[in-house]
N, C-alpha and C positions, 0 to 999 in steps of 0.2 A: 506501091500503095494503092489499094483500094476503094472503092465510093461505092452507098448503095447508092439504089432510086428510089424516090421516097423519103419518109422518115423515119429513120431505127431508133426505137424506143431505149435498146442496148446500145446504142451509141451514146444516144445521149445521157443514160443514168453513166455508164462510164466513166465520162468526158472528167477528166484531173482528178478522176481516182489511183489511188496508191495501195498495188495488189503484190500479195505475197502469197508466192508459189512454191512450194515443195516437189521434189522430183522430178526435176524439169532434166534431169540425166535418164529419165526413162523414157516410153515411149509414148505416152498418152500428153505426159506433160510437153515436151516439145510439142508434138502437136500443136497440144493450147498456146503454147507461147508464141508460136509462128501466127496462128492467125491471128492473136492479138495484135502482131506488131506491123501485120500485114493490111490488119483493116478496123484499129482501132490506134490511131495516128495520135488523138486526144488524152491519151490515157495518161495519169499524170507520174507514175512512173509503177515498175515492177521489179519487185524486190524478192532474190532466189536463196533460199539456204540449200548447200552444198555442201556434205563433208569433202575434207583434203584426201588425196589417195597417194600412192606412192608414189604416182609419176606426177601430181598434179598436186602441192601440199596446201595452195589455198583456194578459194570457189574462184577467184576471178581468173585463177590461172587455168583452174579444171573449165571453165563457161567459154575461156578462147578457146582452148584445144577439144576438147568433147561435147561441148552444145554449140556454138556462135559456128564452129567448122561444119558441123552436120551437114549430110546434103538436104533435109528437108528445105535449112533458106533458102536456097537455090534458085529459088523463082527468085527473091526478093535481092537477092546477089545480081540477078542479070539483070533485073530492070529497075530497082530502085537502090543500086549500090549504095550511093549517098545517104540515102535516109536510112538504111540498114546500119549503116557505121553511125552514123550521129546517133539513132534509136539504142544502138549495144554503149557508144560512149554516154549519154546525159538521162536514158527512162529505163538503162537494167543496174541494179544494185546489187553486186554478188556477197551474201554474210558466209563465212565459213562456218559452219557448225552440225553437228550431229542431230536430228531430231529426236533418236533413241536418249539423248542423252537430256537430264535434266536443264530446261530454259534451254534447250538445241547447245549448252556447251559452252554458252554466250555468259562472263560476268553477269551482273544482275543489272548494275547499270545501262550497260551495252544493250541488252532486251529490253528494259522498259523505254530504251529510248528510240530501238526499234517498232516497237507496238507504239509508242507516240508518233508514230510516221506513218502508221497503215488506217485503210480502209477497209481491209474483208481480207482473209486468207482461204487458198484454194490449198486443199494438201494433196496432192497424185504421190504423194510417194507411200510404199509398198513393199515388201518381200512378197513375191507372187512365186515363190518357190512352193511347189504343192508336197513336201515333202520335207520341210525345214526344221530344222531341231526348235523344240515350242519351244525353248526359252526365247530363241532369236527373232520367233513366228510373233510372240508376246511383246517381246521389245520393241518391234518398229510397227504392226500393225494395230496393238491395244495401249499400251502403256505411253508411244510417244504421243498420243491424244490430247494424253492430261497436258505437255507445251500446250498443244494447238489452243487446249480449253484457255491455259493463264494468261496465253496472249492476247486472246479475243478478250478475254476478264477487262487485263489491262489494257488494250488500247479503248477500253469502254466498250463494249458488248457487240464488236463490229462482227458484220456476217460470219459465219465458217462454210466452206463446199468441201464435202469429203467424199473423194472417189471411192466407194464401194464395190462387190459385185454383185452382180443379180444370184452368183452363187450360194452370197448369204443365207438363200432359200434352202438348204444342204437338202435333206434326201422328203423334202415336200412333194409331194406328187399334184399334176392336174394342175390348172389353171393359179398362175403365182401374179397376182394383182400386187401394186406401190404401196403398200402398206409396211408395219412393222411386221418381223419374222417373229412368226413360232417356232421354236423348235420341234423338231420331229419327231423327238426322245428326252426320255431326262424329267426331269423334273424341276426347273427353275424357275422359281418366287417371282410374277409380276406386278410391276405397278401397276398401280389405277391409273394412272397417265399414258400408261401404254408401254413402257419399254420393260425389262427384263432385269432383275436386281443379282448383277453377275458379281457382286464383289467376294460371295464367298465361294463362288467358282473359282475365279482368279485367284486367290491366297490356297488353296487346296492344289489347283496346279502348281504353286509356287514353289509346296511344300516337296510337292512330288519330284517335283527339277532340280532341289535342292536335297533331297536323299540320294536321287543318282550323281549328283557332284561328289556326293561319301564314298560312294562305289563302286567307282569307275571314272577315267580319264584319257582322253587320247583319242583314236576313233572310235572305240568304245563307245566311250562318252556320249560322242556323236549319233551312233547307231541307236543309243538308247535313248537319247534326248527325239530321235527321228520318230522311233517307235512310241515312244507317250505321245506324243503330238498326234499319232496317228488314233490312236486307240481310246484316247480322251475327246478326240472329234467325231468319230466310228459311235462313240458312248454317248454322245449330246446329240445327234441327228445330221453329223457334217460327213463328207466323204472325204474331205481333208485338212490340215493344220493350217491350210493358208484363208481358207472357209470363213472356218470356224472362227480362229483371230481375228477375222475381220468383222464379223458378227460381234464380237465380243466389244469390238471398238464402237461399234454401233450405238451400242448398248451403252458404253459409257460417254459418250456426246450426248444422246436423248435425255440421260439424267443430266451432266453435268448443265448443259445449255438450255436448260426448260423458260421458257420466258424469252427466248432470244432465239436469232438469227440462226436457223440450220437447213442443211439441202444434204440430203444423202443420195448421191446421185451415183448408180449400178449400172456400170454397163454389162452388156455379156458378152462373149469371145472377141474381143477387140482385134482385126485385122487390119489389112493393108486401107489407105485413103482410099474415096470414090474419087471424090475427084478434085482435095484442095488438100497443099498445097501444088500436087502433081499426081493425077491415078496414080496408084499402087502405092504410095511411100511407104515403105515397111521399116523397122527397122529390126534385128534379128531375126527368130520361126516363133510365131505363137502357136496356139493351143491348138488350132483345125491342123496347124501346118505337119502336126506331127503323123498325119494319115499320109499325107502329100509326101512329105519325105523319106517316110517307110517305104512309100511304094516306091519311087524314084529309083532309091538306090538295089532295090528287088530284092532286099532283106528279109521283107514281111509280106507274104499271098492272103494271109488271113488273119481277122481282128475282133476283137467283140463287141457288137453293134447292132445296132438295132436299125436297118432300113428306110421303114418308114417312122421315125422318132425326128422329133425337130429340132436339127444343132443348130443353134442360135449366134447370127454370126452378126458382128456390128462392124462398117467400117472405122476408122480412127477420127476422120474427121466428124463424122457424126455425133460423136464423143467430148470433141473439143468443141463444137457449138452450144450441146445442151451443158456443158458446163459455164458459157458465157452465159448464157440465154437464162439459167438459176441463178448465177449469180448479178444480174439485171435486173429478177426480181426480188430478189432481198433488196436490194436500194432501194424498189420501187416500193415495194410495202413488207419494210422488217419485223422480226419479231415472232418468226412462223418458223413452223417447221414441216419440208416439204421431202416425201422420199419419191424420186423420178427413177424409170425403169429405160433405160436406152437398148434400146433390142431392136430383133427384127421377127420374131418368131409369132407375133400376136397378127399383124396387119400382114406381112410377107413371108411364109413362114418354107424354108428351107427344108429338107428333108437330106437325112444321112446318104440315103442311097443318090438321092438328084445332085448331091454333093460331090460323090466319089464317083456317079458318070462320069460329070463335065470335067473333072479331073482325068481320066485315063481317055476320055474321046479325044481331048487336048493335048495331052503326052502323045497318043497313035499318031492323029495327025501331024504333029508340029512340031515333034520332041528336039527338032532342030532350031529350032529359035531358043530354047532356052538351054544352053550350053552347060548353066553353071548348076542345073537342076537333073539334067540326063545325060548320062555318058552315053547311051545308045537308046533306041525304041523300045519301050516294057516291051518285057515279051511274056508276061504273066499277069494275069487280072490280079484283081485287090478284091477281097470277097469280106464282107461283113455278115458273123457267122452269132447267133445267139451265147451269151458267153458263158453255160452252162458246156455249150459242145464243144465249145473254143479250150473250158476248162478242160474238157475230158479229152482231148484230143490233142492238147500240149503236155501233157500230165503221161500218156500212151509214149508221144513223140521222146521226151526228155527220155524216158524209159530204155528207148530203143538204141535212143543218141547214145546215150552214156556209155551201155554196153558197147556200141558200136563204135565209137570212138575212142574208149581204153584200147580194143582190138587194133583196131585201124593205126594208133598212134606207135604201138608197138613196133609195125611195117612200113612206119615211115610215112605213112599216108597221111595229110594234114583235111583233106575235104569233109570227113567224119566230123572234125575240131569245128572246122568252119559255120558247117551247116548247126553244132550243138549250139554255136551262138549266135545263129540267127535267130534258134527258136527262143534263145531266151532275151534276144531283144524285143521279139513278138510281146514275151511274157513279162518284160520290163513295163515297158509299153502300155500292156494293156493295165498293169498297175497303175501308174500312173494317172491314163488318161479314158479309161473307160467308162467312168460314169459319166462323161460327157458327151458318149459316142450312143450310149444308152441310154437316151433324156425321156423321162417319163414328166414334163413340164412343160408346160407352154408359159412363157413371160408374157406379160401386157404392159403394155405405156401409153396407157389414154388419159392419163394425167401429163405427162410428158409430151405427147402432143398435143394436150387442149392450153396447156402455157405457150407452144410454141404459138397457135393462135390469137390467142390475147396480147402477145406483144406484136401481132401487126403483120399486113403480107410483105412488108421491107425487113422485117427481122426474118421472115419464114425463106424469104430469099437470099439473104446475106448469111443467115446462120441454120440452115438449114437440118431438121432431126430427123425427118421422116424416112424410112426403111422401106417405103414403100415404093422411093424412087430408083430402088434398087434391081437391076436386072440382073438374073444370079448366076445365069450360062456366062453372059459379058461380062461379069465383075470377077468370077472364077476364071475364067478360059484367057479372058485379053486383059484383065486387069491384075488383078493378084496375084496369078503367076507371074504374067510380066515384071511387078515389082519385087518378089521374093527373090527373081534371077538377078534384076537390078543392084537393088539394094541389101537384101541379107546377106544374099550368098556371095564368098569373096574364093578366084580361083576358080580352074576352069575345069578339076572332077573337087568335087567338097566330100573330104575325110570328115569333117568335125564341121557343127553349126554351133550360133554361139545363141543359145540359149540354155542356160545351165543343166533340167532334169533330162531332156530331148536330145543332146549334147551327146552326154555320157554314154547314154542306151545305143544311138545311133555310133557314135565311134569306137563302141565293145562291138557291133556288129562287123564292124570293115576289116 
């Protein structure tokens, strides 16, 4: 357990509040809950909704074995055991329930009488699959909103913080200020209040997800629910379903909550901790990691990217303070609505190519420290090529493969086969993850950091947001890979990562 010095303005709005967390199975949300429990002692208790899973069928059973185990506590295992186990027995409250599902799942009794218990709701929960079938993209990133809204309703109008992205911005170009998002494209009806009147976007999606249930089932189904998702986000200004849905949810807080309590707080590429609860904690490969991992396993020599473009990287704990430190200020003065941008790219700004150095001078050097990341020394650069030549040049290669590996397969020869699917993990890959690799954007958060100020230099020290503390060769080279070898990666050559779209691509290649 923790003390600032001074006096934290977020401690004390805190102090015997009763906070409800969403997604605390993912990774931003642990985060947050570690250092609440690590340096907000006061807090009057924190109540998690959890669906059941196969191995785990209620929340308090899934909160032992997949949260409360995690190694993130780890700090707080070894030196405050006691107050750990007393904090998980009498200040965490596990509900089981779905949030896709109407009132999370919960009779109606059982919810109102959990909204008679809270003070503010943090929702981190998310499908951040960039590729998900929109109906499921809909369900848990727009639609489960409307709970978030009836509970806030009902426990009388208490805060809501909803974790966003900064990608909400989809295909905006040039400097992206905390404001509400325009679309890029499209043409959707705004209020005068400012937000985006999506309801009869939503009911036209709806219709369309429900003509492909007429015509198809099975993976089908599936392929075709991927593909509307993508092409309906392609249509509206987003590069992908997971965007897009999230903007959409955006959209319906602003209306729903007008006159009340809202913090729309975006971070962007969320990676390993600086430096709390332990440099690096990671948990799985996020979004930068899929360069890092292409090259490792020497899959992929070349990508579509852009250089000098600024990939926008946030540590995690960073993430977990500006959401205490927003929701601090809704206590402090409710009834506003505030959208914070958590980035690094405006005040420390990252570059693609400064990126993908400190990563292969790292690997040359050192590739023996991290065992679970390199089977031997690269012995081929990583090249970030404009993805116009990248197109024409994997489009030439598949060409050649194909022939060449019908031939090749004939005589028995398997390295034709091998190399056909390296390139199309290349070309998996760059689906996926290229318009991130090719950022025509700069984020800003000088709203984000002028609240960190206002709550004081004992909150700026205890909950700290600024990106500018960030040293980016030390945090890439000795930090974030250290912890991807730590913590992600499990096994001592890695077949498979467990990050679901990066996963697949990566283990068709091996």
């Amino acid at each position: 357990m923790e003390k600032s010095k001074g006096v934290s303005q977020t401690l004390q709005l805190l102090k015997g509040k009763h906070i409800l967390i969403t997604g605390t199975t993912g990774f931003v949300g642990k985060v947050m809950l570690e250092k609440i429990m690590r340096t907000v002692p006061d807090i009057g208790g924190v109540y998690l909704v959890i669906r059941g899973s196969k191995k785990h069928a209620n929340a308090g059973s899934r909160f032992a074995n997949e949260i409360a185990s995690s190694s993130v506590f780890e700090h707080l295992k070894l030196n405050s055991a006691e107050y750990f186990n007393d904090f998980c027995n009498n200040r965490i409250h596990c509900i089981t329930g779905e949030i896709s599902e109407h009132q999370f799942g919960l009779p109606r009794q059982e919810f109102r009488a959990l909204a008679d218990k809270l003070d503010a709701v943090v929702n981190c929960a998310a499908s951040v699959n960039f590729r998900e079938e929109l109906d499921r993209a809909l369900a848990i990133n727009t639609h489960s909103l409307r709970n978030i809204v009836e509970l806030s309703d009902m426990a009388g109008n208490i805060p809501v913080i909803q974790v966003s992205t900064c990608y909400v911005n989809g295909f905006n170009k040039g400097h992206i200020h905390e404001t509400i998002v325009t679309p890029a494209r499209g043409d959707i009806p705004r209020h005068k209040a400012g937000y985006f009147e999506v309801g009869n976007l939503i009911e036209e999606l709806e219709e369309k997800i429900a003509a492909l249930y007429k015509q198809y089932e099975g993976k089908a189904l599936k392929a075709q629910l991927i593909d509307l998702g993508i092409r309906e986000a392609n249509a509206c200004g987003w590069n992908d379903t997971y965007t897009f849905t999230k903007w959409l949810g955006e959209q319906l807080l602003l209306k729903s909550l007008r006159g009340y309590s809202l913090t729309l707080l975006r971070p962007s590429i969320v990676e390993s901790t600086l430096r709390e609860p332990s440099p690096g904690w990671i948990e799985g490969v996020k979004v930068a990691d899929a360069i890092l991992l292409a090259y490792a396993k020497e899959k992929v020599t070349f990508f579509p990217g852009k250089r000098s473009g600024i990939i926008d990287v946030i540590p995690a704990d960073l993430v977990a303070n500006s959401l205490l430190l927003s929701l601090a200020e809704q206590f402090k003065t409710p009834g506003n609505h505030h959208v914070y941008q958590c980035c690094s790219g405006s005040d420390n700004p990252l570059s693609l190519g400064a990126f993908i150095d400190h990563l292969m001078a790292e690997a040359k050097e050192n590739h023996e420290s991290y065992d679970k990341l390199f089977a031997r020394r690269p012995r081929k650069p990583f090249i970030a090529v404009d993805k116009r030549l990248f197109n024409a040049i994997t489009l030439c290669m598949r060409f050649v493969l194909l022939i060449a590996s019908q031939t090749l397969a004939k005589l028995g020869w398997k390295r034709g086969i091998k190399a056909r699917r390296n390139l199309d993990a290349a070309i998996a890959l760059s689906t996926i993850f290229s318009f991130y690799t090719e950022p025509e954007y700069i984020f800003h958060n000088n709203k984000l950091i002028d609240l960190a100020k206002r709550m004081g230099p004992a909150d700026e020290a205890l909950f700290p947001v600024d990106a500018r503390a960030i040293n980016w060769e030390t945090y890439l080279r000795k930090i974030h890979m250290a912890g991807l070898n730590c913590y992600a990666l499990k096994g001592k050559k890695q077949k498979s990562v467990p990050s679901t779209p990066l996963a697949t691509v990566l283990k068709q290649a091996a």
